[in-house]
N, C-alpha and C positions, 0 to 999 in steps of 0.2 A: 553542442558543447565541445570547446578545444581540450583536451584531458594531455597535462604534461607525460614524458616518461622518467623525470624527473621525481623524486621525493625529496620534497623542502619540508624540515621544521622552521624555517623563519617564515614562510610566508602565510597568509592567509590557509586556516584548515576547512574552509568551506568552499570543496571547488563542485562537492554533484552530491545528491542523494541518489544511493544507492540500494534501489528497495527489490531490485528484482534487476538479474542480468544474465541477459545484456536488455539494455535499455529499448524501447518500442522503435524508440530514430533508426536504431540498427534494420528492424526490420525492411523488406523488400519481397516486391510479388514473386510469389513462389511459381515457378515456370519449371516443368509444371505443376497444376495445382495436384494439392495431395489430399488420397480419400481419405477420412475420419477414420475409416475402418483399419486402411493400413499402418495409419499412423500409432493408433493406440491396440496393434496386434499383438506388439511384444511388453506393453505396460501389464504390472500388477493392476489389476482392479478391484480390490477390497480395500481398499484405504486412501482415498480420492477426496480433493477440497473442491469445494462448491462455491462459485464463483457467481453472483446475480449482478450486473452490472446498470442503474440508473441515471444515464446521460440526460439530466435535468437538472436544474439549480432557482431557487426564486430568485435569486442574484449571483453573478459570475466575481466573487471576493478579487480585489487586485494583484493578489498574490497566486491565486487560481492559476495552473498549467494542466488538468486533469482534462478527461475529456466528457466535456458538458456542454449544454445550451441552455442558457438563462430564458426564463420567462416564454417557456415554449404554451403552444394555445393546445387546452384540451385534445383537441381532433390527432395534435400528433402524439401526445400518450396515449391513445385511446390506440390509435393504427401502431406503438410501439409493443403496446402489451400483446396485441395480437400476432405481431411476427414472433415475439419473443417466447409464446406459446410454443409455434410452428418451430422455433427451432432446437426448445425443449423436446418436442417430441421426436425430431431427427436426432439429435445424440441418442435418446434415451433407445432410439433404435439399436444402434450402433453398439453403445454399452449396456447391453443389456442383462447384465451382471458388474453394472455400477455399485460400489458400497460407498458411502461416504462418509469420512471419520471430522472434517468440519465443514461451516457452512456460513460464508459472507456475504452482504447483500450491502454495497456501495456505490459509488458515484463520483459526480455528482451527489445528487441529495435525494436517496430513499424515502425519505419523507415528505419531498416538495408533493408525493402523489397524493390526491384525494384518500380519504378513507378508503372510497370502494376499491381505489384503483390499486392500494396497497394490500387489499386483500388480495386482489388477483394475481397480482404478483406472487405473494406466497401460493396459493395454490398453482402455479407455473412450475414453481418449484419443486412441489411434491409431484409432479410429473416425472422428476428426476430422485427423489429422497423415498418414491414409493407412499406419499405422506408426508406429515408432519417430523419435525426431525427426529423427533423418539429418543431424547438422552442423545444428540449427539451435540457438542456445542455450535452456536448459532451467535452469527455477531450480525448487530444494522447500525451500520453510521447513521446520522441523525445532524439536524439543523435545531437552534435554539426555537428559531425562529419560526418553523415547520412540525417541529414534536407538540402534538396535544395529547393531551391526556387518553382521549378514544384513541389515538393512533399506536402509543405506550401500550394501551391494555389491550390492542390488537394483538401487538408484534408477539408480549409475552405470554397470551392465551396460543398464539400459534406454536410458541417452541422458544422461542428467542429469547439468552441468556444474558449478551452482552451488547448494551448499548456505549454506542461511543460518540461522544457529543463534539462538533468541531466549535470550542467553544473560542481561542485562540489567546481572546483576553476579556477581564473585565472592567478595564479603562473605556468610555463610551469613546472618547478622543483618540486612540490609538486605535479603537474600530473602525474608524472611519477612514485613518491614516493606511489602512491594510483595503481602503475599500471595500468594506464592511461595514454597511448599517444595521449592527447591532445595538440593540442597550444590554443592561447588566442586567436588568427588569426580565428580561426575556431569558436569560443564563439561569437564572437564580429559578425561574417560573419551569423552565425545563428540566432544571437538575431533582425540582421537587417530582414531576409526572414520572421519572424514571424511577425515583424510591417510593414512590405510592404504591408501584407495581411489584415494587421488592425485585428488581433485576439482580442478579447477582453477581453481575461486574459493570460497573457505572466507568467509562475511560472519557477523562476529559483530555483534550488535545489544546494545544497551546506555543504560541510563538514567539521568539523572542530576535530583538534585531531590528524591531520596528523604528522607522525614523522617527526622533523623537521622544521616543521610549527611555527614559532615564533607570539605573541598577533599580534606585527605589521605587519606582514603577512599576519594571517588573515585576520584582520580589512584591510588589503587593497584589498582582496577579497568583503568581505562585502561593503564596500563603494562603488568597482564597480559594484557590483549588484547593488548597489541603488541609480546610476549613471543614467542607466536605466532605473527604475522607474516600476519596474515590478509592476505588480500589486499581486502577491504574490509572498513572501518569504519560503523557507523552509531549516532550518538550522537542518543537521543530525548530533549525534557526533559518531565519526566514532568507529566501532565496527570491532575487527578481530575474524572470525570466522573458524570454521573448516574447512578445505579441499577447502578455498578459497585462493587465488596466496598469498596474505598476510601471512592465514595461514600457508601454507606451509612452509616460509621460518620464521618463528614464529614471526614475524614482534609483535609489542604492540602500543598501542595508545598512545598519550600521557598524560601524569600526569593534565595536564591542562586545561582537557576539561569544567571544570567547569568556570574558567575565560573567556574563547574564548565565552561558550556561555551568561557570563552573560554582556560581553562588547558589543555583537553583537546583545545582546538582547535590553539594553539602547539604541544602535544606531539607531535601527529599530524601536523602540516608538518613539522615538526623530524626525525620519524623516517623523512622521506621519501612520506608520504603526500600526496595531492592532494586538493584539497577540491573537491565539484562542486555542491554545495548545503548548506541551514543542518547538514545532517543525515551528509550521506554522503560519505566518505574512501577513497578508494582507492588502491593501487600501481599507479603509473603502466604496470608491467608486465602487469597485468592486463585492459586492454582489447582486448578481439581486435579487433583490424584488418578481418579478413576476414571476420566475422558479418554476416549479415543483415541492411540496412539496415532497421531501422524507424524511425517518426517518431511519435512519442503525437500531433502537432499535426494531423497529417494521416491515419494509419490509425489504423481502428480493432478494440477490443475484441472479442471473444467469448466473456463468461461464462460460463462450464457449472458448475452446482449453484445449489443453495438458498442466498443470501446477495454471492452473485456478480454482481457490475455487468458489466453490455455498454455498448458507446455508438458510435453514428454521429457521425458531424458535427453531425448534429441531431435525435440523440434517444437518448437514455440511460436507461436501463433495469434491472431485476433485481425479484427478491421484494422484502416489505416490508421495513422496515429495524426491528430489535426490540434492545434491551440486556440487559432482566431475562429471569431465565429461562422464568415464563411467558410472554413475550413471542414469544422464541425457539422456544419448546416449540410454540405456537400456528402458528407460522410452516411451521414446518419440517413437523408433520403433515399440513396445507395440499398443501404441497409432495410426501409422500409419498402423496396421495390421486391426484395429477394423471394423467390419462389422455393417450398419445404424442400425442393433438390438442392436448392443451394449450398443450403447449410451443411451437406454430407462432405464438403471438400472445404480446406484450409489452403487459400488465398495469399495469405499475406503472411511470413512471418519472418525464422531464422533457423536458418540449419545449424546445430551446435556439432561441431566435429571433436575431437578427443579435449585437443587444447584447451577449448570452450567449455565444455563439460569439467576438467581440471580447476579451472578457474574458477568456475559460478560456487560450484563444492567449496572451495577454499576462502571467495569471496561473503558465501551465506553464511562458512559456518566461524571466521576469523571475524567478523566482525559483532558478533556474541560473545557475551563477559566470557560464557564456561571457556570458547574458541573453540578450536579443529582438535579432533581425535588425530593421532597420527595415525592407532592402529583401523580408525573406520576410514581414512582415505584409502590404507592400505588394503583392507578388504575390499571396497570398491572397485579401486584402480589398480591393484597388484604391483603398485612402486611406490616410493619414496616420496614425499611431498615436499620436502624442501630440493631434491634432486631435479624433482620435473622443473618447481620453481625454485631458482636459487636465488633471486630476486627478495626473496623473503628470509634471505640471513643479513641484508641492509637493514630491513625493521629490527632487529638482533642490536645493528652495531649503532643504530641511532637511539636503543631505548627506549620504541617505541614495542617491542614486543618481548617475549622472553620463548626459548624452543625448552622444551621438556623431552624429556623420554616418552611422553608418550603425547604431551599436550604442545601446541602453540596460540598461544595468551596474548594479545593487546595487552599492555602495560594500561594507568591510567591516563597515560601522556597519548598512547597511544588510540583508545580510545575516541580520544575527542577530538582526533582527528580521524577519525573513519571516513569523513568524507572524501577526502584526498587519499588513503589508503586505496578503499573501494576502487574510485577509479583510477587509480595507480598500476593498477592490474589486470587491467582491461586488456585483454588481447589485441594487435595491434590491426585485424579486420575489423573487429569495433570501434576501434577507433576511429579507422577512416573510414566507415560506415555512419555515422554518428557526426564526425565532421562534415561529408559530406548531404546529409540531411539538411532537405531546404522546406523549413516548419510553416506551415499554412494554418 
């Protein structure tokens, strides 16, 4: 991805999603590699997110960039659960006063696995949780198409709180258009297996920008998600990317993804939802009070599988990062070759130096409604955050943010453009890290 240094409000506000940074392309083998141990010597350990990573899919959607393998044959889940054992049990060495305050289980598609195999996965887990998660929150992505009912009353007999379904749309035609064979039939059959079970955050996820997809289209997507009554929303605008099915056949978004999301955004205040970023709507009733304090700013990560990111404060980490499926394919037998040594050393990742660490802090927490504390970067970092960056008194003078005494705010113009923000502020090793990334 080319990322301007530039900030335009005329042009297109959909230049990256920015869900975590620096992006995976950044990464590069760690020469040399580094142990597990030294890396996480100087982390707090009591307050750690839990990372289960399942690189499988029943089908590779055409919009799909994550890292998966479509319609992989038994024999290689079978050989994946068991490294993925092997290498729960090397962390759990390492951390061996792990606490974990959450706990996500994605992909790919968590539920393309069998029954059995979805048990073992959680029990993999509890290799690292000690158990079952005991009261600490528990999310698993989920497939319409993959969620049965026995799988629902697995997940939520195991611990698991919140299911999030990649539902994208309920147009059977605009599924297809995203390379997705879905029906509604199967949306509507899954959204039932998740309330039979009484989950207590149902999150439907949803796209908008699809070619073809007309305002009224959408909005009749959006209205039945909120037909439903999820208790969170999350509106993506669709992005076509390299060597994904879309790509391929050079498919493009369309021109109006600014209207779809600023109508679906009205509708979703309107019907009571809260907005907490460009992406994600929740009922205000939905947030537990009492969970587990964590902080993405300050603890960190633990990956576990093939395609899964870790990160300390300063240093981030995972397998190589691949799109196409040889790419994938390559990656992932790598990964099923590894010997329980393996896993004690971090291979592949990104050294975060001050700059970097500046940035990501300012990057996680400015593109959240509440936005950046001045006085928590200052505790952090012991200066000034518009001093480090002064690059962020331009969002001031375009309108797109507003500086407080103690806050800095996204306006709502600015907002919705978070996407071009985010990587607007990419440090300039990222960038050429990142451009120079050649995606397999």
């Amino acid at each position: 991805m080319t990322v301007s240094n530039d900030l335009s409000t005329t042009e297109s506000p959909f230049v990256g999603y920015t869900y975590s940074y620096p992006h995976k392309s950044a990464y590069r083998r760690l020469t040399p590699s580094v142990p597990l141990s030294d890396a996480w010597v100087q982390e707090c350990h009591d307050s750690l997110f839990l990372y289960l990573h399942v690189p499988f899919c029943e089908h590779r959607c055409g919009f799909c960039n994550l890292f998966t393998l479509a319609n992989a044959k038994t024999d290689w889940t079978v050989a994946y659960l068991q490294r993925l054992r092997a290498e729960a049990a090397s962390i759990r060495d390492v951390l061996t006063d792990a606490r974990f305050a959450r706990v996500a289980i994605g992909g790919g598609t968590p539920t393309f696995l069998e029954e059995d195999e979805l048990a073992e996965l959680l029990d993999i887990a509890g290799i690292l949780l000690g158990g079952r998660p005991g009261g600490v929150p528990a999310s698993c992505e989920a497939s319409p198409a993959t969620l049965t009912r026995h799988k629902a009353r697995l997940l939520k007999d195991w611990g698991v709180d919140r299911i999030s379904l990649g539902v994208q749309t309920f147009d059977d035609v605009e599924s297809r258009s995203l390379g997705r064979p879905q029906r509604a039939d199967d949306v509507e059959r899954a959204i039932d297996a998740v309330r039979q079970q009484s989950f207590p955050v149902l999150n439907l996820d949803l796209i908008y920008g699809v070619a073809g997809q007309s305002l009224p289209s959408w909005m009749k997507t959006v209205e039945a998600a909120v037909e439903h009554r999820p208790e969170e929303i999350y509106l993506y605008p669709l992005y076509v990317r390299e060597l994904t099915g879309l790509g391929r056949i050079s498919a493009t978004a369309s021109d109006d993804r600014v209207k779809h999301y600023r109508e679906a955004r009205d509708t979703l205040l309107g019907a009571g939802y809260e907005q907490t970023s460009l992406r994600m709507f929740r009922l205000p009733a939905s947030e537990a009070c009492d969970a587990p304090v964590y902080c993405c700013q300050t603890d960190g990560m633990v990956g576990l599988g093939c395609g899964a990111r870790s990160y300390t404060r300063t240093l981030h980490y995972s397998t190589e990062f691949a799109v196409g499926r040889s790419g994938v394919r390559s990656i992932l037998m790598a990964y099923l070759r590894r010997e329980r040594k393996e896993f004690l050393h971090a291979r592949h990742g990104y050294v975060l130096d001050i700059e970097d660490q500046r940035r990501r802090y300012v990057i996680q927490s400015l593109l959240q409604v509440q936005g950046l504390s001045q006085a928590g970067y200052r505790q952090r970092f012991g200066s000034d955050v518009v001093a480090d960056l002064p690059q962020l008194r331009e969002l001031q003078k375009l309108d797109l943010a507003t500086i407080g005494q103690d806050r800095l705010r996204l306006t709502a113009s600015g907002l919705e453009r978070s996407d071009s923000i985010g990587p607007w502020l990419y440090s300039k090793r990222v960038r050429r890290l990142m451009e120079d990334f050649e995606c397999a």
